[in-house]
Backbone bond lengths (Angstrom), bond angles and torsions (degrees), N, CA, C in turn:
res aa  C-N    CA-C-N  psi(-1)  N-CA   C-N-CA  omega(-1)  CA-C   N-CA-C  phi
1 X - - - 1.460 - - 1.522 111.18 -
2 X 1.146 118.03 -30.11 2.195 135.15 178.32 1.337 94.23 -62.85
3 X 1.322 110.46 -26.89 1.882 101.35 -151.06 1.688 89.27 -103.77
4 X 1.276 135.79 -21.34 0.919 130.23 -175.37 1.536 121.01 -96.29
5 X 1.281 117.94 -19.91 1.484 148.50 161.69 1.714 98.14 -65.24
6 X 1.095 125.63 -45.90 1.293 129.18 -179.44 1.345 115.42 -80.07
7 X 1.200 134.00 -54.26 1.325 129.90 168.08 1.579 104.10 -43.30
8 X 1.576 120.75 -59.00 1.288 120.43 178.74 1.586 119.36 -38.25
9 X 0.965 101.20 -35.05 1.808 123.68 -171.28 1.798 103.16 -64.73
10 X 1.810 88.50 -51.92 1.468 101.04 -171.46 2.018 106.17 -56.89
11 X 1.694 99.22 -48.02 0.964 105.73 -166.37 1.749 106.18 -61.56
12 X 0.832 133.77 -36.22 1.229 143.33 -153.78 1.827 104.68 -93.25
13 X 1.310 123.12 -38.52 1.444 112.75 137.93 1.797 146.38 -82.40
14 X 1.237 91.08 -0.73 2.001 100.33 -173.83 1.684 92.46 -57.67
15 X 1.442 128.26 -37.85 1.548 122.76 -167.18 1.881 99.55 -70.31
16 X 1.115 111.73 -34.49 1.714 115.60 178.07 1.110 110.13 -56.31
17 X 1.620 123.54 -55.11 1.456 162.84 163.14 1.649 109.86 -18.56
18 X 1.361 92.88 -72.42 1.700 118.70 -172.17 1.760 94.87 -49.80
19 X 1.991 97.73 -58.89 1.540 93.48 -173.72 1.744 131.67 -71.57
20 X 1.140 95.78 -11.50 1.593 102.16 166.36 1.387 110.31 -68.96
21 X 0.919 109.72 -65.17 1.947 115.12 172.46 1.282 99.65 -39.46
22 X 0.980 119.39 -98.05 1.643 125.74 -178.46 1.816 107.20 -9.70
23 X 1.294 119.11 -67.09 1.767 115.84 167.14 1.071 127.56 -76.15
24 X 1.462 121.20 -9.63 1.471 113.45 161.49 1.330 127.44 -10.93
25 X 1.586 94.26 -64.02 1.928 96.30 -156.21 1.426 99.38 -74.44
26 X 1.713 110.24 -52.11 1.475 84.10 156.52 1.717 162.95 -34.02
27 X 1.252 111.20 -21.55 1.290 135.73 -139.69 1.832 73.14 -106.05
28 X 1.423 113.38 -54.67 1.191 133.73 176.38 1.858 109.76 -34.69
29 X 1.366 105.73 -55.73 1.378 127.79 171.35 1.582 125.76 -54.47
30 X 1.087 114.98 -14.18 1.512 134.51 -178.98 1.396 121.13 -49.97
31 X 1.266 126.42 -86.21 1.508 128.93 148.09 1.196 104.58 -10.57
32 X 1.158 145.15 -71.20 1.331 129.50 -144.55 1.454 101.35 -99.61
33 X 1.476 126.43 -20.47 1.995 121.03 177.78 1.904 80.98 -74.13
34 X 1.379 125.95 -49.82 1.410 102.07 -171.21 1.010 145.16 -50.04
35 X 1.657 106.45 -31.10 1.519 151.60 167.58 1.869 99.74 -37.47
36 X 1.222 92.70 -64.39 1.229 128.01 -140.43 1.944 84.70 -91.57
37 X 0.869 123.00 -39.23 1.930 122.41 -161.50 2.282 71.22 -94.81
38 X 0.845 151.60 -57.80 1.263 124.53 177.52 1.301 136.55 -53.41
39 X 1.723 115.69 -33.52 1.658 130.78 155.94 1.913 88.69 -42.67
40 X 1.104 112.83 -78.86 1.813 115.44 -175.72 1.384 115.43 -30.20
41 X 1.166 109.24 -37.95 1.650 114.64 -156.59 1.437 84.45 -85.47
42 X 1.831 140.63 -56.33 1.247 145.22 -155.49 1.510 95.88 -66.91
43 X 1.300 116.40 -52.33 1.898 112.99 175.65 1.345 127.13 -90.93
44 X 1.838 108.51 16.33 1.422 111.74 151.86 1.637 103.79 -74.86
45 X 1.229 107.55 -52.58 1.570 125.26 -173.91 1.550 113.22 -54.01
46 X 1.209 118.91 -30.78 1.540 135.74 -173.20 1.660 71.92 -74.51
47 X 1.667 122.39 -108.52 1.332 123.81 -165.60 1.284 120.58 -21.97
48 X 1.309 136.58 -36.95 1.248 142.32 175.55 1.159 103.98 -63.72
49 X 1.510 141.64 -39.18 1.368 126.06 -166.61 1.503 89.88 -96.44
50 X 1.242 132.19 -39.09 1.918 116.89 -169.52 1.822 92.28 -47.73
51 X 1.854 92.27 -52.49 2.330 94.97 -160.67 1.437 102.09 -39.24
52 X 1.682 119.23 -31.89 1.495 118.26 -173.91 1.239 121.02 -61.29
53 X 1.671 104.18 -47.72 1.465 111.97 177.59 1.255 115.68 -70.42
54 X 2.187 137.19 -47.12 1.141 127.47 148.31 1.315 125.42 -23.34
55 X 1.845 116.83 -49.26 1.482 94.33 -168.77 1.775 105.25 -76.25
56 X 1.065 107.50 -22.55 1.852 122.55 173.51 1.373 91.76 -14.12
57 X 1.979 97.88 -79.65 1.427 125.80 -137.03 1.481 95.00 -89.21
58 X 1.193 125.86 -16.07 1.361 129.02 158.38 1.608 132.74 -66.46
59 X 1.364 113.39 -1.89 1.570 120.61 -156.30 1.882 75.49 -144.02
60 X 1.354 123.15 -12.16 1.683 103.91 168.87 1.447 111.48 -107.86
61 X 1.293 110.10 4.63 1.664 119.53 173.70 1.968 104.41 -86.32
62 X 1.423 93.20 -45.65 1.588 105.89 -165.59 1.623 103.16 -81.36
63 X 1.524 117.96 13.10 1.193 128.05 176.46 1.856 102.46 -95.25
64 X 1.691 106.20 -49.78 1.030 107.09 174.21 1.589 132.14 -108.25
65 X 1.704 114.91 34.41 1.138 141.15 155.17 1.247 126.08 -37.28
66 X 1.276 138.54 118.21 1.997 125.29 162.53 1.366 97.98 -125.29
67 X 1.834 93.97 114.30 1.811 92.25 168.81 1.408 100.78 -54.86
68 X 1.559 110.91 -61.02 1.340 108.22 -157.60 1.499 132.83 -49.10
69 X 1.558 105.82 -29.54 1.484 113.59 156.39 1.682 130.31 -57.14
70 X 1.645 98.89 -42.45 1.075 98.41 176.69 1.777 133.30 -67.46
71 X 1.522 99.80 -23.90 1.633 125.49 -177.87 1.750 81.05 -70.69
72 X 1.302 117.51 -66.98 1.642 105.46 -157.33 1.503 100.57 -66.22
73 X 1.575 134.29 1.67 1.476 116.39 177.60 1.446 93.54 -92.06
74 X 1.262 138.27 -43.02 1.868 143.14 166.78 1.622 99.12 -21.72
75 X 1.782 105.60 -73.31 1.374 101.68 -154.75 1.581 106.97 -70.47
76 X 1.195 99.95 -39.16 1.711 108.29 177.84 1.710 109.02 -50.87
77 X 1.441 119.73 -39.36 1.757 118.62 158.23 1.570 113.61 -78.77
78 X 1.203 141.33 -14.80 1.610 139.52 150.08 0.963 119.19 -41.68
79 X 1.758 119.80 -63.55 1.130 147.65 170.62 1.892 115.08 -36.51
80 X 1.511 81.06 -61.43 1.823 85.21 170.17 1.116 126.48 -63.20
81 X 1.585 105.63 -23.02 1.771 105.99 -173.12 1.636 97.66 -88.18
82 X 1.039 139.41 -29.44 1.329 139.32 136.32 1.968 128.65 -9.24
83 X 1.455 82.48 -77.01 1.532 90.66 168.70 1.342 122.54 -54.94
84 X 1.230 125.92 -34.98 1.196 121.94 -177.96 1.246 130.68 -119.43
85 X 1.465 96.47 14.43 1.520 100.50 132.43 1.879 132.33 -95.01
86 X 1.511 110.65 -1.84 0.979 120.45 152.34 1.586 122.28 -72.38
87 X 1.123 107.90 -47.88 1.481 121.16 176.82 1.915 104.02 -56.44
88 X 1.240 106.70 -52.81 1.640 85.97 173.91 1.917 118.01 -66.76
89 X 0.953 123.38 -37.13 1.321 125.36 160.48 1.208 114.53 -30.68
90 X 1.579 125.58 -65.16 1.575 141.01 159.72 1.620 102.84 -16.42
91 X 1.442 95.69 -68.01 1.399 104.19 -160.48 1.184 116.10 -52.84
92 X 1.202 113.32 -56.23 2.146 136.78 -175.22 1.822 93.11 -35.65
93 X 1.491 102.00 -59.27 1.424 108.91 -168.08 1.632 109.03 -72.35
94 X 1.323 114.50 -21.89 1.837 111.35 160.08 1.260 123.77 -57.20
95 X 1.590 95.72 -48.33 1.708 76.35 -177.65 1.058 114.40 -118.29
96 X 1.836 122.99 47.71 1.199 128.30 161.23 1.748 89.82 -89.09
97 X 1.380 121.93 -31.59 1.274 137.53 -169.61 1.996 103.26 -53.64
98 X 1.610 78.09 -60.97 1.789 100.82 168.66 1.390 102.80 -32.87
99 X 1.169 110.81 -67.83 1.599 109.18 -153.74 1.632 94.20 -73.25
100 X 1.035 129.44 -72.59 1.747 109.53 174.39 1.268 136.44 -10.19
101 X 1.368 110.46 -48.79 1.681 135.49 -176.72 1.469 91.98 -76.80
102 X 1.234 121.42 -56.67 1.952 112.19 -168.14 1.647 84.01 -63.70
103 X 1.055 170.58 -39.31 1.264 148.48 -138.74 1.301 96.03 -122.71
104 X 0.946 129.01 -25.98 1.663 116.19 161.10 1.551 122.87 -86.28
105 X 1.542 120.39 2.48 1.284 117.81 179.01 1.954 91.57 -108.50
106 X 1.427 112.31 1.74 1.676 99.10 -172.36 2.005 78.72 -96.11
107 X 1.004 120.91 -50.40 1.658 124.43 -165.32 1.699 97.03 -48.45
108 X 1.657 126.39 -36.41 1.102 130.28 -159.48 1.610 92.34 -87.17
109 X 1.202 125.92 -33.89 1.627 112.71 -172.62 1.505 102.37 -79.17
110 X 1.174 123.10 -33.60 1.444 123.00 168.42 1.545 106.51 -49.01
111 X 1.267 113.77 -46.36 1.551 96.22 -177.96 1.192 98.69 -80.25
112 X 1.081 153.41 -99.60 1.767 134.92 155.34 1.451 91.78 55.94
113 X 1.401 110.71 -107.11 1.060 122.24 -162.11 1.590 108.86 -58.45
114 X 1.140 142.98 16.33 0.988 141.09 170.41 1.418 112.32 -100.34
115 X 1.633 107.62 -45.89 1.341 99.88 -171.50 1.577 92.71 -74.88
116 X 1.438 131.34 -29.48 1.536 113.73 -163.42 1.965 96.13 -62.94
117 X 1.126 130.15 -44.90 1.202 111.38 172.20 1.135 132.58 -44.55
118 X 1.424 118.81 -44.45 1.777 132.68 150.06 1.558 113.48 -14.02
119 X 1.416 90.82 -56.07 1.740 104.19 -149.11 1.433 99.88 -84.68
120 X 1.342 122.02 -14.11 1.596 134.22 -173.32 1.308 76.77 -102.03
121 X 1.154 150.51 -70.91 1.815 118.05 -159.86 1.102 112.19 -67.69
122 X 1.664 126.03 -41.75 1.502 113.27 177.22 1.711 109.85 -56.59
123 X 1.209 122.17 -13.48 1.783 126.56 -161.54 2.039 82.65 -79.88
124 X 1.056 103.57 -61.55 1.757 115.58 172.25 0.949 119.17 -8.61
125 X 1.621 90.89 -85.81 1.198 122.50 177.67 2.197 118.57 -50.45
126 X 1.196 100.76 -30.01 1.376 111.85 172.91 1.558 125.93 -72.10
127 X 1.771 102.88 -26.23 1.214 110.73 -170.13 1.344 96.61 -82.61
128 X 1.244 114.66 -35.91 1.457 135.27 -175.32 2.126 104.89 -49.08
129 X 1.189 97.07 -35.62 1.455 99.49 -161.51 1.471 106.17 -103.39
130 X 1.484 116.82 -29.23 1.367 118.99 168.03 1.862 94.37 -61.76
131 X 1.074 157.08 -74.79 1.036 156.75 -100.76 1.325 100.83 -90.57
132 X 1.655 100.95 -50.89 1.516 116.61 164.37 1.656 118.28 -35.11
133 X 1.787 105.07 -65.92 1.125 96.24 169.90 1.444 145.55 -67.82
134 X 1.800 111.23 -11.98 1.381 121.51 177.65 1.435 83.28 -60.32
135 X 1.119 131.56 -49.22 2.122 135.09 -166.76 1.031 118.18 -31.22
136 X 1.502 86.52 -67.80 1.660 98.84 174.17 1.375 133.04 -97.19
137 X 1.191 113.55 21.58 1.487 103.53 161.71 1.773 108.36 -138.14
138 X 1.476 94.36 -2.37 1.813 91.53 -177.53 1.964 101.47 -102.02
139 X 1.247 90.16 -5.91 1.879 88.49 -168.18 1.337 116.80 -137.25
140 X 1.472 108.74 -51.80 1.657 106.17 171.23 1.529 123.07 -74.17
141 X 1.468 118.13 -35.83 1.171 143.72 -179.15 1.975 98.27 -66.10
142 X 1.055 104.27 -23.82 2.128 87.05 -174.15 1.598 85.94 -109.49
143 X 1.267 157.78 10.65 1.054 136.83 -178.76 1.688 114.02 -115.44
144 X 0.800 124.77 -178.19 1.448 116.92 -165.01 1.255 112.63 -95.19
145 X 1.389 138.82 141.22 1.563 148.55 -163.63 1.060 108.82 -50.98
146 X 1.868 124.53 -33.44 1.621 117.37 161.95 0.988 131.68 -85.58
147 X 1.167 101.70 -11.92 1.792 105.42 157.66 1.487 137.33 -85.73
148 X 1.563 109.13 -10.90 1.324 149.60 -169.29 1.775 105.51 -96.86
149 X 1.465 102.83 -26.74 1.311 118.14 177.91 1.649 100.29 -91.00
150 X 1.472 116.56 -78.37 1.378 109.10 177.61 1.405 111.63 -21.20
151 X 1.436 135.65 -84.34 1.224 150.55 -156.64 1.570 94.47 -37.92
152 X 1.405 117.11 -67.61 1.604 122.50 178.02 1.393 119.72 -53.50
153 X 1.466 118.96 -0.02 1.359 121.96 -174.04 1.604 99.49 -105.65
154 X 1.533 116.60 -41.92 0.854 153.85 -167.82 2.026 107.43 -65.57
155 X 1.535 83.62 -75.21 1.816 84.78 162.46 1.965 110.80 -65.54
156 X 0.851 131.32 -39.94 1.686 131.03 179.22 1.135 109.28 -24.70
157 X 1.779 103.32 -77.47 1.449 113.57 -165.53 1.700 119.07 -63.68
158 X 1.743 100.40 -19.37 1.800 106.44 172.34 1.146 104.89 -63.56
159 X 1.486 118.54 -54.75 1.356 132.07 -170.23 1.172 106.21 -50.39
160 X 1.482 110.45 -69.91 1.660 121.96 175.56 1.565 111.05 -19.16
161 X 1.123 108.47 -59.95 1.809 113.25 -153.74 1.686 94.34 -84.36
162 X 1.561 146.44 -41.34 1.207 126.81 160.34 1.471 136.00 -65.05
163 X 1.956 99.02 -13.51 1.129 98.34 176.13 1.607 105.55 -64.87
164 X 1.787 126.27 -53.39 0.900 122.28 -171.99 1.775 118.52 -60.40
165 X 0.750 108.15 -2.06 1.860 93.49 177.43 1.476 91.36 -111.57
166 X 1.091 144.32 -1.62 1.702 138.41 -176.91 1.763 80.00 -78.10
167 X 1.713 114.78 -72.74 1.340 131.95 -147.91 1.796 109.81 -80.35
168 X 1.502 103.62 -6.84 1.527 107.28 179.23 1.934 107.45 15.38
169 X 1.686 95.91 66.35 1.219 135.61 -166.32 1.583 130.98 -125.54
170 X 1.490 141.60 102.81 1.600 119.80 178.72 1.480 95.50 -70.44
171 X 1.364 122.35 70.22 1.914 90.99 143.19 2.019 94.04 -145.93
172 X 1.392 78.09 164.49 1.849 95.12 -174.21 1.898 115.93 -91.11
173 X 1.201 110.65 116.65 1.567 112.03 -166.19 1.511 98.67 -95.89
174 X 1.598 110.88 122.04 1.358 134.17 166.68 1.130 112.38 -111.01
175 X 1.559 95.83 157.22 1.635 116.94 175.54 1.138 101.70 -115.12
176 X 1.675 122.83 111.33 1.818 136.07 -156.20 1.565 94.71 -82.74
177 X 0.756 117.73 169.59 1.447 132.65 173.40 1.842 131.49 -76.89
178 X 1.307 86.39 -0.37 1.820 106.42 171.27 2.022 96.01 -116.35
179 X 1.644 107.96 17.21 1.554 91.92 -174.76 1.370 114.74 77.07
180 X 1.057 136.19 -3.28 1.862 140.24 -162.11 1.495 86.05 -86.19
181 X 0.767 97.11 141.03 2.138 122.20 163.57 1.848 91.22 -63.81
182 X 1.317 109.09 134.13 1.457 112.83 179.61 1.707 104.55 -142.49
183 X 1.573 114.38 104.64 1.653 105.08 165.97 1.225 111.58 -105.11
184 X 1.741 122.91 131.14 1.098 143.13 142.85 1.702 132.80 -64.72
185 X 1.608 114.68 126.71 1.311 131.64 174.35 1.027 132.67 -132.44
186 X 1.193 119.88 -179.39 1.886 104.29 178.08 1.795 97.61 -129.65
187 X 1.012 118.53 108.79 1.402 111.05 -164.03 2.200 103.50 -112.94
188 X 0.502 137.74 136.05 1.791 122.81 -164.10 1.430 122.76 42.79
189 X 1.625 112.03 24.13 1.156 113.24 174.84 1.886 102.24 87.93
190 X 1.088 128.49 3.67 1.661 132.42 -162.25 2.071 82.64 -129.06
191 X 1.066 87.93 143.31 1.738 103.47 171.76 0.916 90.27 -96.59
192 X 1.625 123.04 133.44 1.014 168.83 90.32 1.981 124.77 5.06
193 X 1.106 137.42 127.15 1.058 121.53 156.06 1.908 111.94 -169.16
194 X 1.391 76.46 135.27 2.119 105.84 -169.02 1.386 102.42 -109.24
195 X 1.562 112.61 126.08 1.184 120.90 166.25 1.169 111.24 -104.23
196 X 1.618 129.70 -177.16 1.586 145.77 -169.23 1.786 102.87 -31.55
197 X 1.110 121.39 -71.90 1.422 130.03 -146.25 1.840 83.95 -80.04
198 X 0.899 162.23 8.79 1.485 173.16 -145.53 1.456 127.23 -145.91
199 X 1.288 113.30 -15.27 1.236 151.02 -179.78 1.424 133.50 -64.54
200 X 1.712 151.99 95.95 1.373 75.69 -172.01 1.731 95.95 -117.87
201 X 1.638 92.10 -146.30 1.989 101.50 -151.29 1.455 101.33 -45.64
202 X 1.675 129.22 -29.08 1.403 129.75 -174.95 2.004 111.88 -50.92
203 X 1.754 81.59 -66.83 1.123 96.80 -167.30 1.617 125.78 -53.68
204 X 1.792 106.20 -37.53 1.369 118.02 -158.19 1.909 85.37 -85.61
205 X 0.845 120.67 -16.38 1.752 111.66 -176.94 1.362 106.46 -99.11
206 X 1.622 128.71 -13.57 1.613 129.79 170.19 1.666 102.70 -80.43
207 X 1.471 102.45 -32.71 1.331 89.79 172.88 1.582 127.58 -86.21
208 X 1.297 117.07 -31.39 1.617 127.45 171.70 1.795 85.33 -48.36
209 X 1.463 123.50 -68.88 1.501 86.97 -159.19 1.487 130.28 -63.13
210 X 1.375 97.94 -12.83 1.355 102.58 -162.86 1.497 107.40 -86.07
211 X 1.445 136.14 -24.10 1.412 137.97 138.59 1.155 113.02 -64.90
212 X 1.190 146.56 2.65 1.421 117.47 162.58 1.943 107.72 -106.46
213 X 1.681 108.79 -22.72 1.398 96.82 164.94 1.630 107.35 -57.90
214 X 1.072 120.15 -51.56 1.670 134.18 -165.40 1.783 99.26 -49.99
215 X 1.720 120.82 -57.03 1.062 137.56 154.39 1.563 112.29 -0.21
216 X 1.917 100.26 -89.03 1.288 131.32 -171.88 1.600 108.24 -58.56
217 X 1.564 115.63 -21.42 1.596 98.46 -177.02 1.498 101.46 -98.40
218 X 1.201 124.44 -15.40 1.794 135.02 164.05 1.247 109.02 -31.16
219 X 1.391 97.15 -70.66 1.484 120.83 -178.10 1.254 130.02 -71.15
220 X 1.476 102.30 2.26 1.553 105.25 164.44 1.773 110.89 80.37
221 X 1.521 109.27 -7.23 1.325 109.94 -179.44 1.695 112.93 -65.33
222 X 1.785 100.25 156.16 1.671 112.69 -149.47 1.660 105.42 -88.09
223 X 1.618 83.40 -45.94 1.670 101.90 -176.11 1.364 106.87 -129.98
224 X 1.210 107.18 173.85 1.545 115.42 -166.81 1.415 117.32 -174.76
225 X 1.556 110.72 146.57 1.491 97.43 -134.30 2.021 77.03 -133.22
226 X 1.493 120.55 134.42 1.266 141.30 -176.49 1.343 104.73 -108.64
227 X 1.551 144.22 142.84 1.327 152.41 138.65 0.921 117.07 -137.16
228 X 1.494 96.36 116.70 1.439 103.25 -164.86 1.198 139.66 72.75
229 X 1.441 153.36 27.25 0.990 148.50 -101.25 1.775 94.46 -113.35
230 X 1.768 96.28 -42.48 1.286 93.80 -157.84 1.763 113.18 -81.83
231 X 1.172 121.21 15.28 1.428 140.69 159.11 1.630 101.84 -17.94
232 X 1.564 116.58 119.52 1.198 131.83 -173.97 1.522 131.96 43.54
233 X 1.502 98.65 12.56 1.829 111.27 168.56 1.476 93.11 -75.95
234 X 1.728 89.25 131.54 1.871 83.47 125.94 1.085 167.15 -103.70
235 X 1.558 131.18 -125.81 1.673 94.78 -170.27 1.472 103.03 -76.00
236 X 1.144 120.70 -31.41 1.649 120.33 -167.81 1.390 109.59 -74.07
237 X 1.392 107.38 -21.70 1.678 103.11 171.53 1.576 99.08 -78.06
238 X 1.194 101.74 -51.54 1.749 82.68 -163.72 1.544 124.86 -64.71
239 X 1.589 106.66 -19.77 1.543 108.95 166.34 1.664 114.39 -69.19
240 X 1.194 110.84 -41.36 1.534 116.48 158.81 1.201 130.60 -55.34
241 X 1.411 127.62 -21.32 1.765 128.88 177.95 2.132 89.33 -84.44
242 X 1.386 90.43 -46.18 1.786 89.07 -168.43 1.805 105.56 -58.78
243 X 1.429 109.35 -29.41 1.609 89.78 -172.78 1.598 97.17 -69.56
244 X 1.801 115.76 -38.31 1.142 102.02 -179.86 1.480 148.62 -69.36
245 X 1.598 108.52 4.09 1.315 118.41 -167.72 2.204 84.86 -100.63
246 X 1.195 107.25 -36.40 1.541 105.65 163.10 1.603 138.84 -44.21
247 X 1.650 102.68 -55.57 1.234 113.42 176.72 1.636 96.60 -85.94
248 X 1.127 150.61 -1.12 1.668 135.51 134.94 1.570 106.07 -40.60
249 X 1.077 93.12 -72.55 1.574 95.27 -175.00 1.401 143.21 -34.89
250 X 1.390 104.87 -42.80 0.946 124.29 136.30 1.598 154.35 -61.04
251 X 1.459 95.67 -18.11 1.710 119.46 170.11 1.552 120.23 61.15
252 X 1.330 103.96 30.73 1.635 117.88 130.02 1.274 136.24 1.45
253 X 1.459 131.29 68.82 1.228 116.98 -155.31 1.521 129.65 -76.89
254 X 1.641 104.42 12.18 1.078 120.76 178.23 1.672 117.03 -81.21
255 X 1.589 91.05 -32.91 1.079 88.52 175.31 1.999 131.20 -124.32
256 X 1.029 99.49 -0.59 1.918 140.29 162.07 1.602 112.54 127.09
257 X 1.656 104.21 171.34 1.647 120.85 -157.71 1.250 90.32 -78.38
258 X 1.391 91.53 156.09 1.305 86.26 170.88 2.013 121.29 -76.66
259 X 0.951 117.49 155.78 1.515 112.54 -166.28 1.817 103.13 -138.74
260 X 1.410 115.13 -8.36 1.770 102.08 173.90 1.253 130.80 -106.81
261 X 1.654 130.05 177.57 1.768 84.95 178.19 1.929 89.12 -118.77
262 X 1.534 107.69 23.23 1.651 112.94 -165.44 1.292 95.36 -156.54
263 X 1.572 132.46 134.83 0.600 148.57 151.36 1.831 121.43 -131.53
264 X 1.566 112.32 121.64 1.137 131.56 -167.26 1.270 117.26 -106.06
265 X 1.675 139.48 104.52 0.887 125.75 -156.20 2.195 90.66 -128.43
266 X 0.958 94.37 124.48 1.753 116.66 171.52 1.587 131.41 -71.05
267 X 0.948 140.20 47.26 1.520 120.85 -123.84 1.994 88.18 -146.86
268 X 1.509 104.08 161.03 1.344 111.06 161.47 1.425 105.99 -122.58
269 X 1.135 127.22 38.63 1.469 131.90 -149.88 1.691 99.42 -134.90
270 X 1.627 101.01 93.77 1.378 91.14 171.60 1.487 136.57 -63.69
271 X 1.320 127.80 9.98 1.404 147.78 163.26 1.620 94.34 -36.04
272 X 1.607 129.04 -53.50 0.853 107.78 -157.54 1.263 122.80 -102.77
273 X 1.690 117.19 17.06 1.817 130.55 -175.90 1.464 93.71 -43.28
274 X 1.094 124.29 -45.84 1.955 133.43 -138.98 1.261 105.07 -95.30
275 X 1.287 122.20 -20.52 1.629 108.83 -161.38 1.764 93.14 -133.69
276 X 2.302 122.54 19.20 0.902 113.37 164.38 1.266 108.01 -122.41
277 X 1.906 117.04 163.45 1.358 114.37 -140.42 2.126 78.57 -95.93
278 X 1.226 97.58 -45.73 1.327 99.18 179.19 1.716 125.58 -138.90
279 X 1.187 96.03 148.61 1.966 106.59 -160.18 1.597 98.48 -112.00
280 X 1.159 121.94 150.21 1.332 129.09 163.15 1.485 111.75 -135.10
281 X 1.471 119.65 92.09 1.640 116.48 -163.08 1.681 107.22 -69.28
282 X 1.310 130.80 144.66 1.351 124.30 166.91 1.441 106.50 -114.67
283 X 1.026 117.66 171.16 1.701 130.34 154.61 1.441 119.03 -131.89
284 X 1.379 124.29 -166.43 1.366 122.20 -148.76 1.527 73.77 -97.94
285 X 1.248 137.54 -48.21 1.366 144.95 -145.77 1.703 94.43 -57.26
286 X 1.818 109.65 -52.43 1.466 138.89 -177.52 1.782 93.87 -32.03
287 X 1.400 107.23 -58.49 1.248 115.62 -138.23 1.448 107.45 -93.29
288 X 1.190 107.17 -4.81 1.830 125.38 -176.26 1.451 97.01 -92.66
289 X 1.550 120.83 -40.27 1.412 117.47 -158.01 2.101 91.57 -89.72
């Protein structure tokens, strides 16, 4: 009857039994979830007092809040983001502008430099015509008609003989009696003769040099100064003026002594590398500095 009272006993706690086992290990775990649920509880309490002070400093901000300021600082930054995206638009079209203007101010120095070449041959060409006239009115013009004649007979035949090796040419270059440039030919067996306006740009500039070298040795002058000389020759003239400014130099009697002790020649015309003793090259850069 003990043993059966006891089993009963057993039976009637094994369900208590089962559940103790079952939480043991848990039960085991205690100390340390308590440990651990008070760390929680100390940094619930930590957060709870900052949320106090946030909502503090949150309820003394919203004291000194202005929607309405704040809406006009929005649109007033809208506004800007606006502008400047207009403002880059501006820009794109500036310096597409830019680039137009640099290519129309390089096309404009090209002409630039075109007319300054202009203005240096007409300058040439000017010195060319003043010189003429210092001739005739500072020298031939005060001396007497036979002496005015000699000189023109005198410069002719100089002229004459460089004109012909400049122009490797049959005709005969005179100085007319009004000063006019005068070439003689024999054309159908009848002479021929062309003055200035009849001329053309070859001839009337083979002959300007060749009366004004003829000129300069008249006059006894030492040195003598060329720019440009070979202005509207071509190539055979201008290789032909260069042998002839050479065989001067040399005193050639074919074609006259020599008579200077300087000769200055101006030129962009390599015709004359070969037949000068010395060159001094410039550039525009030279001439700026």
């Amino acid at each position: 009857a003990e043993i059966e009272t006891a089993e009963a006993a057993v039976k009637l706690h094994q369900q208590a039994r089962d559940l103790f086992v079952a939480h043991q290990g848990q039960a085991a775990k205690l100390e340390g979830l308590q440990l651990e649920l008070a760390k929680f509880e100390a940094f619930l309490k930590q957060l709870q007092g900052e949320l106090a002070t946030k909502q503090q400093e949150q309820k003394t901000l919203a004291a000194h809040y202005d929607a309405k300021a704040h809406q006009s600082l929005r649109d007033e930054k809208d506004g800007l983001g606006r502008d400047v995206g207009s403002l880059g638009t501006k820009l794109q079209s500036l310096a597409q502008d830019m680039t137009r203007l640099a290519a129309e101010i390089d096309a404009l120095k090209a002409i630039e430099h075109e007319i300054m070449a202009k203005q240096a041959q007409i300058k040439a060409y000017g010195e060319k015509e003043e010189l003429v006239k210092f001739l005739r009115n500072r020298v031939f013009n005060k001396v007497s008609a036979s002496l005015s004649e000699r000189f023109r007979e005198e410069i002719s035949q100089r002229a004459n003989q460089i004109y012909r090796i400049i122009a490797e040419v049959d005709e005969e270059l005179a100085w007319g009696d009004n000063y006019q440039i005068v070439l003689r030919d024999m054309v159908d067996g009848e002479l021929r003769e062309r003055a200035d306006d009849q001329l053309s740009g070859g001839q009337t500039m083979s002959a300007v040099v060749a009366l004004r070298l003829a000129m300069l040795q008249t006059i006894g002058a030492r040195i003598a100064f060329f720019d440009e000389p070979t202005s509207n020759l071509d190539a055979a003239r201008r290789e032909n003026l260069a042998h002839a400014f050479r065989a001067i130099d040399v005193g050639k009697e074919e074609v006259t002594e020599h008579w200077y002790d300087q000769l200055f020649l101006i030129s962009h015309d390599v015709a004359f590398t070969e037949v000068t003793d010395q060159m001094i090259d410039l550039d525009r850069m030279d001439l700026c500095q």
